[in-house]
N, CA, C, O and CB atoms as a CASP TS submission, in Angstrom:
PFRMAT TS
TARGET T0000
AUTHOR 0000-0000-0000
METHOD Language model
MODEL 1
PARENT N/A
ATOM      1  N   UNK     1      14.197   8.875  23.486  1.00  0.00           N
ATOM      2  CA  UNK     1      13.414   9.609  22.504  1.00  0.00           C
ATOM      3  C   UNK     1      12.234   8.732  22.073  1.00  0.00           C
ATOM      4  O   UNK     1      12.275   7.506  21.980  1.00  0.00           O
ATOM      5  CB  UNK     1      14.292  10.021  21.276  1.00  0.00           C
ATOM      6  N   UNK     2      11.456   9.310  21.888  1.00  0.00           N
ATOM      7  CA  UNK     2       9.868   8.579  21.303  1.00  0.00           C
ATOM      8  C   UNK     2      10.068   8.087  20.126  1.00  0.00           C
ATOM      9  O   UNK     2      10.950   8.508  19.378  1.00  0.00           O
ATOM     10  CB  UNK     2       8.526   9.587  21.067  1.00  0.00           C
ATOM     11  N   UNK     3       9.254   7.123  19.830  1.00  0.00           N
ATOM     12  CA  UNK     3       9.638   6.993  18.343  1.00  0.00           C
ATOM     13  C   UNK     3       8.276   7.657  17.509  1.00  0.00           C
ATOM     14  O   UNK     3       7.091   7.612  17.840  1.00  0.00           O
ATOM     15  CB  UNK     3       9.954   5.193  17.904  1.00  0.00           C
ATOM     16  N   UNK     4       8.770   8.147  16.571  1.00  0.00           N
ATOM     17  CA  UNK     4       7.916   8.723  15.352  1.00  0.00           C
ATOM     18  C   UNK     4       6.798   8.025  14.629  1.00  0.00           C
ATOM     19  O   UNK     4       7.253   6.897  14.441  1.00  0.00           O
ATOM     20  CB  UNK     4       8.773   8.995  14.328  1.00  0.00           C
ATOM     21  N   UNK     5       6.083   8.050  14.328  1.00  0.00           N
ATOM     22  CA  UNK     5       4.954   7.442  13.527  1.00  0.00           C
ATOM     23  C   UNK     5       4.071   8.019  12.557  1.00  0.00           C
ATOM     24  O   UNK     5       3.114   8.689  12.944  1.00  0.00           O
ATOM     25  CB  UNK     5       4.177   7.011  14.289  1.00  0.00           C
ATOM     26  N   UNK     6       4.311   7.815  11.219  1.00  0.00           N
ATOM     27  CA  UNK     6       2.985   8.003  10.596  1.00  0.00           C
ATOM     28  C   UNK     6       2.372   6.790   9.625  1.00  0.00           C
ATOM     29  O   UNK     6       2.670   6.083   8.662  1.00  0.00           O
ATOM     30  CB  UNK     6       3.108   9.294   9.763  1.00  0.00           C
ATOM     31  N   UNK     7       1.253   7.074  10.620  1.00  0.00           N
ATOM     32  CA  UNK     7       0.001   5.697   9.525  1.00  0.00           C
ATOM     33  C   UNK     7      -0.815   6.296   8.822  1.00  0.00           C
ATOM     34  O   UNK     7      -1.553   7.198   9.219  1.00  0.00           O
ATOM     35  CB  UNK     7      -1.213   4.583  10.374  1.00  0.00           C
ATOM     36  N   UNK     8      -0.759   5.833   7.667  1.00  0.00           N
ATOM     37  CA  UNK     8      -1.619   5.972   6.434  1.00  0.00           C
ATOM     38  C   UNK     8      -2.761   5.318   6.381  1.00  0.00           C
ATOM     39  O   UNK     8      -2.701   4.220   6.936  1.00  0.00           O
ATOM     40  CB  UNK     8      -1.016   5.610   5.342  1.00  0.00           C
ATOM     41  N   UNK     9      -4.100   5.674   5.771  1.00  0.00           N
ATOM     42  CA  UNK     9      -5.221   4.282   5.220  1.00  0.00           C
ATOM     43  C   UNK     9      -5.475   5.060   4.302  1.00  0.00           C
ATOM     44  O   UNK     9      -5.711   6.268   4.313  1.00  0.00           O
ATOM     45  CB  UNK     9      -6.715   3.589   6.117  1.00  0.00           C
ATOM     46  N   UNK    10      -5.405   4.134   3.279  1.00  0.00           N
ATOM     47  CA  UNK    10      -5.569   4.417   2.146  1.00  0.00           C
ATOM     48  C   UNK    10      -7.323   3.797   2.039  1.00  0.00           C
ATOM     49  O   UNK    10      -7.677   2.695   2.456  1.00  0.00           O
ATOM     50  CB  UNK    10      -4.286   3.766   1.212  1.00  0.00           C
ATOM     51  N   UNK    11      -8.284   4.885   1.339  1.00  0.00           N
ATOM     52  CA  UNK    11      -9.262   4.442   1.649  1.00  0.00           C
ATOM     53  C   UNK    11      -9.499   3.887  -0.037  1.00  0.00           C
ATOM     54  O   UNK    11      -8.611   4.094  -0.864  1.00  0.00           O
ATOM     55  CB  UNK    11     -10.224   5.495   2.481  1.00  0.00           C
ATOM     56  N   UNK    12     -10.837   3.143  -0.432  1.00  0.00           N
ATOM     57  CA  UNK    12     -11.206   2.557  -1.510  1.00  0.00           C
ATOM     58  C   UNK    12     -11.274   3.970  -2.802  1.00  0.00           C
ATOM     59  O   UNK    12     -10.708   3.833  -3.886  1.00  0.00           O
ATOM     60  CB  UNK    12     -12.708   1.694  -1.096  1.00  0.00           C
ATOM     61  N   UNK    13     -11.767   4.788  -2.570  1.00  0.00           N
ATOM     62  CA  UNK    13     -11.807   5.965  -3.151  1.00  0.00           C
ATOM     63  C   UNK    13     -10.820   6.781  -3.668  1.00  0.00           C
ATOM     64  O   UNK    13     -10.856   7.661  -4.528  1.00  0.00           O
ATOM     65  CB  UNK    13     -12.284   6.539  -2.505  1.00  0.00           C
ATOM     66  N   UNK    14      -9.892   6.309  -2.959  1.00  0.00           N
ATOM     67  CA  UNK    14      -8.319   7.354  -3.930  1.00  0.00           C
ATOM     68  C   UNK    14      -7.969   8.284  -2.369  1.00  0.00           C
ATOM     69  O   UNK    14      -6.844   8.759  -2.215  1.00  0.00           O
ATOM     70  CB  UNK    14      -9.091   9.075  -5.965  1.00  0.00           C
ATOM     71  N   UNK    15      -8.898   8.433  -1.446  1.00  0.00           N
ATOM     72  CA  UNK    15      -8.546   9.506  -0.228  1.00  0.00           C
ATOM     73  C   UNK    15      -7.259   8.887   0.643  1.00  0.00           C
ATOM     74  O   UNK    15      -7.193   7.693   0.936  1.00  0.00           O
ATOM     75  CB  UNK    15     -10.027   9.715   0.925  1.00  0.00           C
ATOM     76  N   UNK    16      -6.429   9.697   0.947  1.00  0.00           N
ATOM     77  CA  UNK    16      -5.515   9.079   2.053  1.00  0.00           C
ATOM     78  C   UNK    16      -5.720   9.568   3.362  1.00  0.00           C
ATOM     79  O   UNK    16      -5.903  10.780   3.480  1.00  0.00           O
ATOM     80  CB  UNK    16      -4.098   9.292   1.786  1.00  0.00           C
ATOM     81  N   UNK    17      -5.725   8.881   4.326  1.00  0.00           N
ATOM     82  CA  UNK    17      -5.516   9.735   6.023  1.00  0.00           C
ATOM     83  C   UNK    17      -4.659   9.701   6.665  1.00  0.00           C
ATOM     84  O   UNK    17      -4.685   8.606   7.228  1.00  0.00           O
ATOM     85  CB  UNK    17      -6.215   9.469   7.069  1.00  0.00           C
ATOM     86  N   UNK    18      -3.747  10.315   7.003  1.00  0.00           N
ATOM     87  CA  UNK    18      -2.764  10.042   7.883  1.00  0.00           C
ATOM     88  C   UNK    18      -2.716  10.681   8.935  1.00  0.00           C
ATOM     89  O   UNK    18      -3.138  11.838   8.933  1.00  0.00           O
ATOM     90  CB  UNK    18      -1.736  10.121   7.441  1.00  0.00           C
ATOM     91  N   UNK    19      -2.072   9.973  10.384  1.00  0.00           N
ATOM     92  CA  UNK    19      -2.041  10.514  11.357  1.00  0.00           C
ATOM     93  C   UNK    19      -0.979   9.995  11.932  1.00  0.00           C
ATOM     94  O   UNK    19      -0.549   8.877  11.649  1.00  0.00           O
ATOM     95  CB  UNK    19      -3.073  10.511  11.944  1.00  0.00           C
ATOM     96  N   UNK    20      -0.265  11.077  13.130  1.00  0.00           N
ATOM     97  CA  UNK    20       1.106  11.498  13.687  1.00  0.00           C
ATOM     98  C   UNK    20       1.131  10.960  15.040  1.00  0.00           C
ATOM     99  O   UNK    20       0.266  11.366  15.816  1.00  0.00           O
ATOM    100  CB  UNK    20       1.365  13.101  13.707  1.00  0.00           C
ATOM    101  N   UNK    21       1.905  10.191  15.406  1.00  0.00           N
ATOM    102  CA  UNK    21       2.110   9.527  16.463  1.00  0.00           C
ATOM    103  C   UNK    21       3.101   9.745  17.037  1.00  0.00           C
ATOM    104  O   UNK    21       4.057  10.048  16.324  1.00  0.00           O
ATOM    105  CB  UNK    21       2.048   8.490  16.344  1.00  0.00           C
ATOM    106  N   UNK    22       3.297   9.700  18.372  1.00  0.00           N
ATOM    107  CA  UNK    22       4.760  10.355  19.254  1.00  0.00           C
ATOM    108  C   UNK    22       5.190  11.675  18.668  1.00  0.00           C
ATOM    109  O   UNK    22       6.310  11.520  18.181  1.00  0.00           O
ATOM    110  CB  UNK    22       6.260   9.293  19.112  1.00  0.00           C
ATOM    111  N   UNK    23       4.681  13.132  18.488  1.00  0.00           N
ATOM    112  CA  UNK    23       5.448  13.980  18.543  1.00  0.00           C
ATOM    113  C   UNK    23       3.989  14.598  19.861  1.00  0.00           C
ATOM    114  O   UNK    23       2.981  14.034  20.289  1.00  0.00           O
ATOM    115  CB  UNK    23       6.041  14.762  16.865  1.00  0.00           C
ATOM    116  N   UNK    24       4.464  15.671  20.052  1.00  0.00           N
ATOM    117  CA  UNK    24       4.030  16.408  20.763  1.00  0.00           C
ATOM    118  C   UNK    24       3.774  17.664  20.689  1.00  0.00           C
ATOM    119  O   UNK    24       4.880  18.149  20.926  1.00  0.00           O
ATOM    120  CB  UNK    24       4.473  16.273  21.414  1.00  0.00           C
ATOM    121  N   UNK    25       2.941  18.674  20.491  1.00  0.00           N
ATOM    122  CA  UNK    25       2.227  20.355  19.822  1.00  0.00           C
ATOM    123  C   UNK    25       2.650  20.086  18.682  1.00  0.00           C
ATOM    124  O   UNK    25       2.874  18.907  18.407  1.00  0.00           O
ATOM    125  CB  UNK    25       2.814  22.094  20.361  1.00  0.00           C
ATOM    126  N   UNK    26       2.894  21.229  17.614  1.00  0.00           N
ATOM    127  CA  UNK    26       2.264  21.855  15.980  1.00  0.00           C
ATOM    128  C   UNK    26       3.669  20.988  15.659  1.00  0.00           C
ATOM    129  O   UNK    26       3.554  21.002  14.433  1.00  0.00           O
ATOM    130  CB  UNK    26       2.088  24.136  15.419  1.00  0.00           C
ATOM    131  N   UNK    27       4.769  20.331  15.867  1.00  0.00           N
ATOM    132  CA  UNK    27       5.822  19.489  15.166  1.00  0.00           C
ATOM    133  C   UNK    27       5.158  18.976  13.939  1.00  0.00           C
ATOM    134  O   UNK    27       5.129  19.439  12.799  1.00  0.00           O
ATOM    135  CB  UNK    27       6.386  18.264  16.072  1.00  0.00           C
ATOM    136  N   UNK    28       4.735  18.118  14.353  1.00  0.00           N
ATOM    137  CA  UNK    28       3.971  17.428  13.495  1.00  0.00           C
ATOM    138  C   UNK    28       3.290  17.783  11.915  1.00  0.00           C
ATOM    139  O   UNK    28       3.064  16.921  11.066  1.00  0.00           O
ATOM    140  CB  UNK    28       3.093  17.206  14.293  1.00  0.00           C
ATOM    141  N   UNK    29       3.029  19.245  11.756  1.00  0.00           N
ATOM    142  CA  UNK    29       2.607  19.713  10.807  1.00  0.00           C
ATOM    143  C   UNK    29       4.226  20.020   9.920  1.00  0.00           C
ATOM    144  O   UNK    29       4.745  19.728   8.842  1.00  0.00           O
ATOM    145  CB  UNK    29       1.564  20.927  11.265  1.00  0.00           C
ATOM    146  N   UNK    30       4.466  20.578  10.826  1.00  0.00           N
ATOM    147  CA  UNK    30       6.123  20.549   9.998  1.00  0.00           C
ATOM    148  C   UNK    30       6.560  19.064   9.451  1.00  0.00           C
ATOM    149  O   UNK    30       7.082  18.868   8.354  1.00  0.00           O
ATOM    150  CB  UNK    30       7.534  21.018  11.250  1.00  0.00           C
ATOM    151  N   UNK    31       6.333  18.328  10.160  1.00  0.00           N
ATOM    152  CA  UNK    31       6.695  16.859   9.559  1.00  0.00           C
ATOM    153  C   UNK    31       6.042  16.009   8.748  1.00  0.00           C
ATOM    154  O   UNK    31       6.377  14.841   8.550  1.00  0.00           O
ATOM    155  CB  UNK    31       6.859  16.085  10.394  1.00  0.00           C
ATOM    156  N   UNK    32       5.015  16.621   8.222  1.00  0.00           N
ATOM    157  CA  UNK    32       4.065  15.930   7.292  1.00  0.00           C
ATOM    158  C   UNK    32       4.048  17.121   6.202  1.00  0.00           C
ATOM    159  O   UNK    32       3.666  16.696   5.111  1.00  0.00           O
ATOM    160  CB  UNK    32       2.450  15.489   8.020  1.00  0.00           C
ATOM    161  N   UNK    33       4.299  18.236   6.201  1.00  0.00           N
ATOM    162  CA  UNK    33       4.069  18.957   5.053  1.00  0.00           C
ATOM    163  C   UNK    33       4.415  18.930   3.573  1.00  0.00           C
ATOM    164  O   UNK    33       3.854  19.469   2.619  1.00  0.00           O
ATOM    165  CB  UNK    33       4.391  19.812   5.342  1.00  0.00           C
ATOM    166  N   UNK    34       5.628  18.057   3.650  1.00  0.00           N
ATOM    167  CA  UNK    34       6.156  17.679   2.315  1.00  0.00           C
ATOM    168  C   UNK    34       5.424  16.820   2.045  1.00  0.00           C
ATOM    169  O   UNK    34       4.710  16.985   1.056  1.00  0.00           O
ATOM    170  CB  UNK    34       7.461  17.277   2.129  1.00  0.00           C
ATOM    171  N   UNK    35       5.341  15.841   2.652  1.00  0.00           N
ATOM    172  CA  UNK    35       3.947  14.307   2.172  1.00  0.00           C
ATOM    173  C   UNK    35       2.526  15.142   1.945  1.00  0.00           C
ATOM    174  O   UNK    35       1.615  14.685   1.255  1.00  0.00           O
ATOM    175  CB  UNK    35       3.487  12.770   3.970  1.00  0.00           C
ATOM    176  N   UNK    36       2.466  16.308   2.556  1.00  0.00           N
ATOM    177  CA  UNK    36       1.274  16.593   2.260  1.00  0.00           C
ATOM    178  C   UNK    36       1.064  17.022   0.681  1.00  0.00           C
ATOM    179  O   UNK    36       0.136  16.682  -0.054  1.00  0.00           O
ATOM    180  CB  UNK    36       0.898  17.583   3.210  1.00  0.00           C
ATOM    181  N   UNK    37       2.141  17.829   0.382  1.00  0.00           N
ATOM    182  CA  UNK    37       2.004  18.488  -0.383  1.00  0.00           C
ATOM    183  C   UNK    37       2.288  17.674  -1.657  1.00  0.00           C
ATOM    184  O   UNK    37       1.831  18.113  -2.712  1.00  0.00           O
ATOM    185  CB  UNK    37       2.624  19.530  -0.084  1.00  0.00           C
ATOM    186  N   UNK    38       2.887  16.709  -1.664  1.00  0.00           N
ATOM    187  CA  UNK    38       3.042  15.531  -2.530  1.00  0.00           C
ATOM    188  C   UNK    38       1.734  14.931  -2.674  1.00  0.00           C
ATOM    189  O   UNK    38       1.324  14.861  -3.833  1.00  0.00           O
ATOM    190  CB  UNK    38       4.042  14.512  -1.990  1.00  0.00           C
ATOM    191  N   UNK    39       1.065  14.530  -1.857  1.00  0.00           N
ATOM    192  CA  UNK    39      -0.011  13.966  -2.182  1.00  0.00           C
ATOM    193  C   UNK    39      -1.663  14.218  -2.789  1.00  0.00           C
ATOM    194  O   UNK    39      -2.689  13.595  -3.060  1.00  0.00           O
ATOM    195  CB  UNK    39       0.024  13.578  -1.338  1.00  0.00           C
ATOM    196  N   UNK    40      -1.114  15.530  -2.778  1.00  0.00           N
ATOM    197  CA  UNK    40      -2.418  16.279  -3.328  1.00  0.00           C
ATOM    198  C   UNK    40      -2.969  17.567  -2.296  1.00  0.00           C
ATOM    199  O   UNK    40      -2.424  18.230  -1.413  1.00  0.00           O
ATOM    200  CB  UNK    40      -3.724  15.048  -3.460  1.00  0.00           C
ATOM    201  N   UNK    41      -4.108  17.547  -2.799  1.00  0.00           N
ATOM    202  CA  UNK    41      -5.140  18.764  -2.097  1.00  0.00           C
ATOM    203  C   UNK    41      -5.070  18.091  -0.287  1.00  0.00           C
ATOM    204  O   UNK    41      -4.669  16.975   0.041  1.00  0.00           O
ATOM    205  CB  UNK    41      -7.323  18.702  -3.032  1.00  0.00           C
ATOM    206  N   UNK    42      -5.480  18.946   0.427  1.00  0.00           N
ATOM    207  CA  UNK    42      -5.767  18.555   1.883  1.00  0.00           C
ATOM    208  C   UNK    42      -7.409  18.923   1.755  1.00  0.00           C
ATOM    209  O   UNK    42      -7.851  20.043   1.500  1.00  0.00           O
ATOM    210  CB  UNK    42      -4.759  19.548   3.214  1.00  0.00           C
ATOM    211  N   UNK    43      -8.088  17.881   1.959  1.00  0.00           N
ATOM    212  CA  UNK    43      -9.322  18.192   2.168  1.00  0.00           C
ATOM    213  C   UNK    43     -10.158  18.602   3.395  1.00  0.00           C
ATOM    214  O   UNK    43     -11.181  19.286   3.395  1.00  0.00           O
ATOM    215  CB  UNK    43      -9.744  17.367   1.765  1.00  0.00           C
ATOM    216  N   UNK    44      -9.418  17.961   4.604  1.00  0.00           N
ATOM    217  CA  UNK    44      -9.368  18.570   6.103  1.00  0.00           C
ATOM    218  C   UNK    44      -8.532  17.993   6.509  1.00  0.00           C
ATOM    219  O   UNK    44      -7.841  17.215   5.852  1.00  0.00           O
ATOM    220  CB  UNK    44     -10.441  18.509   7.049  1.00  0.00           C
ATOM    221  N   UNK    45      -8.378  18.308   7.969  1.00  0.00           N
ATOM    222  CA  UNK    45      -7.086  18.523   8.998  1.00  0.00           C
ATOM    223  C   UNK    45      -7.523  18.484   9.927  1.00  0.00           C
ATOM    224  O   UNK    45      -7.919  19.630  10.142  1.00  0.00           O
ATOM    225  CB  UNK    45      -6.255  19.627   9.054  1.00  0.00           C
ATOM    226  N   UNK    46      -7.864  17.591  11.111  1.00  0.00           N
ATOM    227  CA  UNK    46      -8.029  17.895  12.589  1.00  0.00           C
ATOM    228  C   UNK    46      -6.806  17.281  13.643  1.00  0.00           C
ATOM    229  O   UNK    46      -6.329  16.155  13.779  1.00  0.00           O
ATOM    230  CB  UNK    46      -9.498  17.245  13.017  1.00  0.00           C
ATOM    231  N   UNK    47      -6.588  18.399  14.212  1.00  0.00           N
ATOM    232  CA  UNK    47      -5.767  18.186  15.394  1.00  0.00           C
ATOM    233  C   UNK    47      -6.135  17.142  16.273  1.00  0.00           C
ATOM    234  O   UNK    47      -7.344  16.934  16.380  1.00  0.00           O
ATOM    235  CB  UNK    47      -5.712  19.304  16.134  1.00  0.00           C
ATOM    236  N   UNK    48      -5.390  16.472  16.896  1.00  0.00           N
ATOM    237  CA  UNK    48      -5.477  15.613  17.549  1.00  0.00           C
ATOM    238  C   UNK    48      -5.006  16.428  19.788  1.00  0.00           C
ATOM    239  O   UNK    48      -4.560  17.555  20.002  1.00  0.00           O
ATOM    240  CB  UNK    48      -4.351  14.393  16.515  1.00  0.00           C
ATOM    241  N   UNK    49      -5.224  15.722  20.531  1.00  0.00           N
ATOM    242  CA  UNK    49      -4.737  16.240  21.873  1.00  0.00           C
ATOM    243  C   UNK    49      -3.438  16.527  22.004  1.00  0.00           C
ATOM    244  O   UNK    49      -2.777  17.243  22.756  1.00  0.00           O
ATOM    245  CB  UNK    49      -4.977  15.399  22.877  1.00  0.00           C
ATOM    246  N   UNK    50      -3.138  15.555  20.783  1.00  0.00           N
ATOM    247  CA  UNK    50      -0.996  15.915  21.239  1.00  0.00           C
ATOM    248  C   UNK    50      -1.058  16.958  20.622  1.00  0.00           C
ATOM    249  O   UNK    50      -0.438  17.864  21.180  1.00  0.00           O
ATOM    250  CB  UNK    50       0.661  14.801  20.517  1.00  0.00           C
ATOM    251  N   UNK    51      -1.514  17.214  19.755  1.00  0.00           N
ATOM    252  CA  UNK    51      -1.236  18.870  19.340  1.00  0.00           C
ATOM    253  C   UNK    51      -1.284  20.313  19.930  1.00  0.00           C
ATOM    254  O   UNK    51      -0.529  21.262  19.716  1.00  0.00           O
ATOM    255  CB  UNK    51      -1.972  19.115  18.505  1.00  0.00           C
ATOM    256  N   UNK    52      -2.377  20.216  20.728  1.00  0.00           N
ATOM    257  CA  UNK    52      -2.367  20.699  22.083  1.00  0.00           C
ATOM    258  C   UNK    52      -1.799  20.711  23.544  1.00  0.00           C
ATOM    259  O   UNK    52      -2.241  21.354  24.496  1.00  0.00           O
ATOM    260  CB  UNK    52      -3.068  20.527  22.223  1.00  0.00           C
ATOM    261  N   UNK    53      -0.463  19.658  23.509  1.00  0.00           N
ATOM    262  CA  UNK    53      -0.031  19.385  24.602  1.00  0.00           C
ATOM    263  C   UNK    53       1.773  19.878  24.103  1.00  0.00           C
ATOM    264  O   UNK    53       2.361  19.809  23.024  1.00  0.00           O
ATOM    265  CB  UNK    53      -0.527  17.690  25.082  1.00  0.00           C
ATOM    266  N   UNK    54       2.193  20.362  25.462  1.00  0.00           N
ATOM    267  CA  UNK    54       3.514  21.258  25.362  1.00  0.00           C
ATOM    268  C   UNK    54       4.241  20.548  24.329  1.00  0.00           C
ATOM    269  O   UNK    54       3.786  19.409  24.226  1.00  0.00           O
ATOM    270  CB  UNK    54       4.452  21.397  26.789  1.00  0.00           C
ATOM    271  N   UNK    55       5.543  20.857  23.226  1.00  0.00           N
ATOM    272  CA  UNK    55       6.559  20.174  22.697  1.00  0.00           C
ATOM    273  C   UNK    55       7.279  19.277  23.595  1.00  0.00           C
ATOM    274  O   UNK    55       7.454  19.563  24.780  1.00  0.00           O
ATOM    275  CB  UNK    55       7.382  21.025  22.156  1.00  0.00           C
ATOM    276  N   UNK    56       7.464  18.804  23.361  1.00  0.00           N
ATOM    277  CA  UNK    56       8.929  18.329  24.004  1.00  0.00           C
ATOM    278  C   UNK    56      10.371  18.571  23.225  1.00  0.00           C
ATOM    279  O   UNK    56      10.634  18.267  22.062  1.00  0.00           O
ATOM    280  CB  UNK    56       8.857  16.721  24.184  1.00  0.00           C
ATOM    281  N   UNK    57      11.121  19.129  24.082  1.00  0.00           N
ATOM    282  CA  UNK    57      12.046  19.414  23.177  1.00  0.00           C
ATOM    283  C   UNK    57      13.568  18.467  23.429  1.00  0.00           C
ATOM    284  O   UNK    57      13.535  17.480  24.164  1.00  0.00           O
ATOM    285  CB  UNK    57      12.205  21.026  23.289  1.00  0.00           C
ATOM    286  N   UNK    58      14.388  18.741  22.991  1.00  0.00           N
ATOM    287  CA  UNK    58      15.447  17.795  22.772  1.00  0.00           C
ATOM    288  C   UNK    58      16.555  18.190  23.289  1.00  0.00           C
ATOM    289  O   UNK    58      17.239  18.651  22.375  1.00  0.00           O
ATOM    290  CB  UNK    58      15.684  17.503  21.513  1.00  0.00           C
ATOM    291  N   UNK    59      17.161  18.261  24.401  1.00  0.00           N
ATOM    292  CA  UNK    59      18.265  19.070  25.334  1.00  0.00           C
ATOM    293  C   UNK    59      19.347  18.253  24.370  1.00  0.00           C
ATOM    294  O   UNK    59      19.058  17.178  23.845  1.00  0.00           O
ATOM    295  CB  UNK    59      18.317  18.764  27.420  1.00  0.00           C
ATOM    296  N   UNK    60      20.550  18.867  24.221  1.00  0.00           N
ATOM    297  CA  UNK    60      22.205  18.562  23.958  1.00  0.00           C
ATOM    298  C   UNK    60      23.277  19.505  24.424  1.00  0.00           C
ATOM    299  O   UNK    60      23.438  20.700  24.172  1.00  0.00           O
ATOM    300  CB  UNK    60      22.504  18.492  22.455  1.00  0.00           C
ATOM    301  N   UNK    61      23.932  18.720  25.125  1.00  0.00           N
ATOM    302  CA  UNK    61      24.958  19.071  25.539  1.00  0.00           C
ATOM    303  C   UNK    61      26.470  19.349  25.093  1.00  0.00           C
ATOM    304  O   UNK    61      27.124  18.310  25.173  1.00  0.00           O
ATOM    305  CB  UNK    61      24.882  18.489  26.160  1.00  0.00           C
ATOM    306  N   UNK    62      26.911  19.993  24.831  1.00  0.00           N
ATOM    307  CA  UNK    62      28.436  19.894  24.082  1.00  0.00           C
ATOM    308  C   UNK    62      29.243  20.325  24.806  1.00  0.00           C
ATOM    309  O   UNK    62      29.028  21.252  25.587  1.00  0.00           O
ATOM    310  CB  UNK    62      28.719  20.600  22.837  1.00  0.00           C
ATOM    311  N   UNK    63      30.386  19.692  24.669  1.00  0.00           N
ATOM    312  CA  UNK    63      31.549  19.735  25.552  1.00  0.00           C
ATOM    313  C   UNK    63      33.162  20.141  24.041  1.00  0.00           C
ATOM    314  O   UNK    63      33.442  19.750  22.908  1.00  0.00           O
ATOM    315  CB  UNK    63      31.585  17.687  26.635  1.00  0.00           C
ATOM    316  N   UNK    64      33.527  20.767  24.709  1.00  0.00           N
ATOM    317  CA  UNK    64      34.591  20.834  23.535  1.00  0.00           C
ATOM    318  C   UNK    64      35.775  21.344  24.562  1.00  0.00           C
ATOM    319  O   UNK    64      35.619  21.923  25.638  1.00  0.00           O
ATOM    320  CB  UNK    64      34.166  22.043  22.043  1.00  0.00           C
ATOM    321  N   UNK    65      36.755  21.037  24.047  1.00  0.00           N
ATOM    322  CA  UNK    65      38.412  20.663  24.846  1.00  0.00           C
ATOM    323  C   UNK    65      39.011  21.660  23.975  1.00  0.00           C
ATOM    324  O   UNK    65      38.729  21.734  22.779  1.00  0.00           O
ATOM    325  CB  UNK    65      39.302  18.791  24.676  1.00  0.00           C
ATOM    326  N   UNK    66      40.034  22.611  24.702  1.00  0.00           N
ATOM    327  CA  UNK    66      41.053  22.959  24.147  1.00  0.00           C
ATOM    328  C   UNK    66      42.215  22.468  23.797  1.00  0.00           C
ATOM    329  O   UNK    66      42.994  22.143  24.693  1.00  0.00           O
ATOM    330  CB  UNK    66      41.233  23.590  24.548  1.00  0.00           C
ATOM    331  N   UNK    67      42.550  22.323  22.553  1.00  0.00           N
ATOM    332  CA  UNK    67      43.796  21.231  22.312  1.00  0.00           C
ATOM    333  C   UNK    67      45.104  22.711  22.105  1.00  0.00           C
ATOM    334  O   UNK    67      45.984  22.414  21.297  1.00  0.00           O
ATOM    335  CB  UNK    67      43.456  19.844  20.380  1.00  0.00           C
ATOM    336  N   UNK    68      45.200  23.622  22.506  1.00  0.00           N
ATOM    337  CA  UNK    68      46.046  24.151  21.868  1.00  0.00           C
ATOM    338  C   UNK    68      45.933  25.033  20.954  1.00  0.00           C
ATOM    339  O   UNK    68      44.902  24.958  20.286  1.00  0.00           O
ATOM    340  CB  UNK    68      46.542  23.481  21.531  1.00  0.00           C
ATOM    341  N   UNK    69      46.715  25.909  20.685  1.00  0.00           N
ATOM    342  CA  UNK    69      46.336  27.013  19.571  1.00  0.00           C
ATOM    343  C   UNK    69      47.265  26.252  17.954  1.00  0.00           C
ATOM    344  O   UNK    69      48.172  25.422  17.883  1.00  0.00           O
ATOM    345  CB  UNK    69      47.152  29.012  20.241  1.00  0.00           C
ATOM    346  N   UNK    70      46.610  26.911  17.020  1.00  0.00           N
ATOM    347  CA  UNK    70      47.402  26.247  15.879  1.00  0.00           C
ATOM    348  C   UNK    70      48.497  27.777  15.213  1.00  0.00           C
ATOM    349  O   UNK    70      48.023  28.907  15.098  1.00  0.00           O
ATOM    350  CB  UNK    70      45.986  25.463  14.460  1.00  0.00           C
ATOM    351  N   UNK    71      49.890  27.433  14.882  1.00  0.00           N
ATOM    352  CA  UNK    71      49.770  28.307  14.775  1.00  0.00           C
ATOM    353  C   UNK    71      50.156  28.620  12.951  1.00  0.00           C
ATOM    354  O   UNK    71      50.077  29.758  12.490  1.00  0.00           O
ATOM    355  CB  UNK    71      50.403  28.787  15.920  1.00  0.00           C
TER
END
């Protein structure tokens, strides 16, 4: 799995920027929306290429055993 990233710069002015590292398409907005919304107004937003490039998604497998009925 990729690892996750978000960097902040905090600029002299009070503005923050942050940007999303290792996810892949619109994830990312889901994963910043609470920080967003904590931190104030959004003054803009630009997508970056990963945002535009397929998800990746996360395959799991489960296996489960019959032990028997209970009764």
């Amino acid at each position: 799995m990729t690892l996750q990233t978000i960097r902040f710069r905090i600029r002299p002015d009070g503005r923050v920027e942050e940007q999303v590292q290792g996810l892949k398409g619109a994830s990312c907005q889901k994963l910043t929306a609470d920080l967003e919304a904590r931190l104030g107004a959004v003054i803009s937003s630009a997508p970056t290429e990963d945002h535009y490039a397929p998800a990746v998604g996360c395959q799991r497998q489960l296996q489960t055993a019959s032990l028997g009925r209970l009764s």
